[in-house]
N, CA, C and O of each residue as an XYZ file, in Angstrom:
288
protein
N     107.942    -10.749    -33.393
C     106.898    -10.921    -32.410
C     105.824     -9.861    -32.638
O     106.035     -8.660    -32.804
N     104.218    -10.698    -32.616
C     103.304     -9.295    -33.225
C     102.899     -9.045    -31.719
O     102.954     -9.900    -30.835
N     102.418     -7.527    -31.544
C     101.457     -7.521    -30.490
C      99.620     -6.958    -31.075
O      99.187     -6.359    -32.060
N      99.164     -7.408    -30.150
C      97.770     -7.250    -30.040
C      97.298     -6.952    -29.265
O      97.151     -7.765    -28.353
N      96.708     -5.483    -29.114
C      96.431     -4.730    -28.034
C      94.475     -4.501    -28.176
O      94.130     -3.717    -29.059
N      93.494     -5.075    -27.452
C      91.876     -4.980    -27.787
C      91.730     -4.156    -26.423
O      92.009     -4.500    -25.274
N      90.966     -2.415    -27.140
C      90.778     -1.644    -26.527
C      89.407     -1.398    -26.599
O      88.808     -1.239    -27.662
N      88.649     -1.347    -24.954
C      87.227     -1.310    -24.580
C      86.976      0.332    -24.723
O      87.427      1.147    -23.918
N      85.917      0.782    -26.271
C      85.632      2.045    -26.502
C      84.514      1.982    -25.900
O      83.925      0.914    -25.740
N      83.973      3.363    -25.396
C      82.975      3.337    -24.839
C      82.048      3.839    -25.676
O      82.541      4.221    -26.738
N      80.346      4.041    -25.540
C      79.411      4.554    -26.317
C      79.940      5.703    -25.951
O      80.644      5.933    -24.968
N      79.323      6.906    -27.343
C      79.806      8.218    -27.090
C      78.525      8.862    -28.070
O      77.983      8.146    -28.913
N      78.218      9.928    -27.909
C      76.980     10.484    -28.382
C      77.364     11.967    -29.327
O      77.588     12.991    -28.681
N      77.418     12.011    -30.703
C      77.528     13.180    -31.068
C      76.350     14.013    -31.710
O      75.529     13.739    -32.585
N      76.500     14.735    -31.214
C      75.053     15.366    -31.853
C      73.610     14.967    -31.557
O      73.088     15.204    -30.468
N      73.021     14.390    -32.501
C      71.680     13.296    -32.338
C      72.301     11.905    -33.211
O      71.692     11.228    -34.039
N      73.531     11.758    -32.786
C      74.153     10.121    -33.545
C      74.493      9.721    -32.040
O      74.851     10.403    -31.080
N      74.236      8.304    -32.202
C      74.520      7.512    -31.489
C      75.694      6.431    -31.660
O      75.600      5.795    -32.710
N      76.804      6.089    -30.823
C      77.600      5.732    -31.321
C      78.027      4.441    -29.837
O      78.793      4.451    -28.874
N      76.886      3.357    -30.490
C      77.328      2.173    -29.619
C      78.981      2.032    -28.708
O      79.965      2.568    -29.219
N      79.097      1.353    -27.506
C      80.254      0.945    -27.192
C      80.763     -0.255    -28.020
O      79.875     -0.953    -28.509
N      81.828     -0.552    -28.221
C      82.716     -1.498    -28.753
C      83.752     -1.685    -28.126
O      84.207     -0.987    -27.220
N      84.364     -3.051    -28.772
C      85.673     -3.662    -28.871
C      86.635     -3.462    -30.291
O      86.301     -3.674    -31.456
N      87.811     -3.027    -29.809
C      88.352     -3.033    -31.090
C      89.579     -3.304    -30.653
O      90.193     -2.873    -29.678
N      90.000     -4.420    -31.870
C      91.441     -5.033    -31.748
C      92.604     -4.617    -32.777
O      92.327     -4.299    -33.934
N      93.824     -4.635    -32.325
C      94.232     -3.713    -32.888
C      95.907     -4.341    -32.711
O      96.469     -4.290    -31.617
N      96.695     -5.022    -34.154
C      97.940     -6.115    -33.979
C      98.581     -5.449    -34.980
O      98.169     -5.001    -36.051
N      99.905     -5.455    -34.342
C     101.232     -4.712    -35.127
C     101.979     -5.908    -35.411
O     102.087     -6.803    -34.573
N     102.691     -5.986    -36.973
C     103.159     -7.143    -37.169
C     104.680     -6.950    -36.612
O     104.983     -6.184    -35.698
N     105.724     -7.925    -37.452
C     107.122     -7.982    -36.841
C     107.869     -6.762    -37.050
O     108.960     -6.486    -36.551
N     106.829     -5.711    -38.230
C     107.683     -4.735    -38.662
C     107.047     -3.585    -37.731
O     107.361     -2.463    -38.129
N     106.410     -3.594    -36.841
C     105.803     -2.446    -36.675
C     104.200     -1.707    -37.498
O     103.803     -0.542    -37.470
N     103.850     -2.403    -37.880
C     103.062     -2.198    -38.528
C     101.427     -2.476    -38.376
O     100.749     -3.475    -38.615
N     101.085     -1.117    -37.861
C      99.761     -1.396    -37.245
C      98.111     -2.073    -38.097
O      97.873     -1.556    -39.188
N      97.598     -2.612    -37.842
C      96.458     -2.635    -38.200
C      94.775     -3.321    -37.371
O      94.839     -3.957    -36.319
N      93.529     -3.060    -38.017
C      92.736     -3.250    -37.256
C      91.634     -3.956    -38.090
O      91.283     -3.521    -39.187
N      91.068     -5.143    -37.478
C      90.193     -5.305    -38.944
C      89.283     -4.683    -39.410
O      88.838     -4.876    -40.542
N      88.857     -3.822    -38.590
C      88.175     -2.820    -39.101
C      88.258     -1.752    -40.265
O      87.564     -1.414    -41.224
N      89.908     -1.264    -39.475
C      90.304      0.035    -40.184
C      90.805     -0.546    -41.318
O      90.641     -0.022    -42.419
N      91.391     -1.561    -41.168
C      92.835     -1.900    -41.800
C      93.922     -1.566    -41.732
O      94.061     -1.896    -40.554
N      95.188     -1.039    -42.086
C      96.406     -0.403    -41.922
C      95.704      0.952    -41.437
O      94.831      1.679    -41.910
N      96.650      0.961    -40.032
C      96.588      2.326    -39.281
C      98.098      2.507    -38.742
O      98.997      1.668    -38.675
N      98.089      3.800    -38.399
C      99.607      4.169    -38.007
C      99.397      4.496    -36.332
O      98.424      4.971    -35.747
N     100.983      3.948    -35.714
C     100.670      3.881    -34.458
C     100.086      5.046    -33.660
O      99.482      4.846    -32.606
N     100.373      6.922    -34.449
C      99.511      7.658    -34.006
C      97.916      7.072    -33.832
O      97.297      7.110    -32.768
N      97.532      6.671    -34.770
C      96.081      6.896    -34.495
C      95.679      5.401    -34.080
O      94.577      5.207    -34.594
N      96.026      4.424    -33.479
C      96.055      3.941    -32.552
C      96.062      4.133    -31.380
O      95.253      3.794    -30.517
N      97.307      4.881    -31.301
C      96.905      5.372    -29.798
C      95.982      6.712    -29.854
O      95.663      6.871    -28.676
N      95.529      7.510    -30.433
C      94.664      8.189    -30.334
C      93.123      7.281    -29.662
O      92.437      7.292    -28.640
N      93.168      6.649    -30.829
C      91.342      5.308    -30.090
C      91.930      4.682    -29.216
O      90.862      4.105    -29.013
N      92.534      4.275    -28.563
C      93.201      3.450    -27.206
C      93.246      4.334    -25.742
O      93.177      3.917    -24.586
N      93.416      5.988    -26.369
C      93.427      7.051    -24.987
C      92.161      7.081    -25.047
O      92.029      8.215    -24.588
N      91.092      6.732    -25.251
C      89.507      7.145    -25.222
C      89.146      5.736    -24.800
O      87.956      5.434    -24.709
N      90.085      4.868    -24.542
C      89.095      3.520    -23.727
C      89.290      3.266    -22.354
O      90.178      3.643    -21.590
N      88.136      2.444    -22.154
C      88.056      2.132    -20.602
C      89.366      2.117    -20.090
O      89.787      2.690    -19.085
N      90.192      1.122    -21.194
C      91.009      0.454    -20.323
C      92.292      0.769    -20.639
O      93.142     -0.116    -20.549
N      92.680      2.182    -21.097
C      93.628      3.176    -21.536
C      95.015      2.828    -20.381
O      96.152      2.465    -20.683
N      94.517      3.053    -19.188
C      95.950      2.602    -17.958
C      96.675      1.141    -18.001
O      97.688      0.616    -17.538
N      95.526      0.780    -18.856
C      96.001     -1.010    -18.620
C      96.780     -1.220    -19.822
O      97.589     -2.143    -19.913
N      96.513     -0.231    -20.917
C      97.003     -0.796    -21.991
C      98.219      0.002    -22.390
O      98.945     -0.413    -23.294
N      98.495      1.233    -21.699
C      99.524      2.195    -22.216
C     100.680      1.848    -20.871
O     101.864      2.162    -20.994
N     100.060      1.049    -19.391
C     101.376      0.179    -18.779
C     102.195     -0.956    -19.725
O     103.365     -1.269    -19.946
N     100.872     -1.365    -20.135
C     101.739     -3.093    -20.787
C     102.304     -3.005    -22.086
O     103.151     -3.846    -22.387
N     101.771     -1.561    -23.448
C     102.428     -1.442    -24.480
C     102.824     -0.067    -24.393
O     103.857     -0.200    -25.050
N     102.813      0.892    -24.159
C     102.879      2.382    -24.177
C     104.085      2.792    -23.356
O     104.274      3.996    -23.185
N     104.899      1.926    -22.845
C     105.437      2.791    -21.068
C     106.903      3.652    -21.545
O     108.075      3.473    -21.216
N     106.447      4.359    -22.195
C     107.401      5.460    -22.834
C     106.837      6.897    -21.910
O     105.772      7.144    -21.344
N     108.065      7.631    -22.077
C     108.207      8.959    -21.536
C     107.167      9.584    -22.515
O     106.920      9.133    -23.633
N     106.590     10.681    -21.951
C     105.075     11.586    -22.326
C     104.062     10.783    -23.150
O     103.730     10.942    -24.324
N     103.691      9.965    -22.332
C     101.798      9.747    -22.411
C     101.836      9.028    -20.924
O     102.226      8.025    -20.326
N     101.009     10.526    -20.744
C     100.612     10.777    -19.283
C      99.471     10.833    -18.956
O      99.188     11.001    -17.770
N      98.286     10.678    -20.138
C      97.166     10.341    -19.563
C      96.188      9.148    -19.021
O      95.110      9.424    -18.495
């Protein structure tokens, strides 16, 4: 069973760069195995790293995340 988790990033401003809001989707196959079409193969660290920086971080770390320490 894959899951597919699409996390709402928000615009974020570094420096004098501008860095539009987005959508980014993001499906682990039967093995665990993350990826994004963007990134391509990513590891579930840094998944959830871009997933704690979205809107919708509570919604998505109840329905895939609900492990002991991630508490933000």
């Amino acid at each position: 069973m894959s899951i597919q988790i699409t996390a709402n990033i928000p615009a974020r401003k570094l420096g004098k760069a501008t860095f539009p809001a987005r959508v980014e989707t993001f499906t682990a196959d039967d093995q665990g195995r993350w990826s994004s079409v963007d990134a391509g193969a990513m590891t579930q660290a840094d998944v959830l790293d871009i997933c704690q920086r979205a809107t919708n971080w509570p919604q998505i770390k109840a329905a895939h995340f609900p492990m002991h320490g991630f508490s933000s």
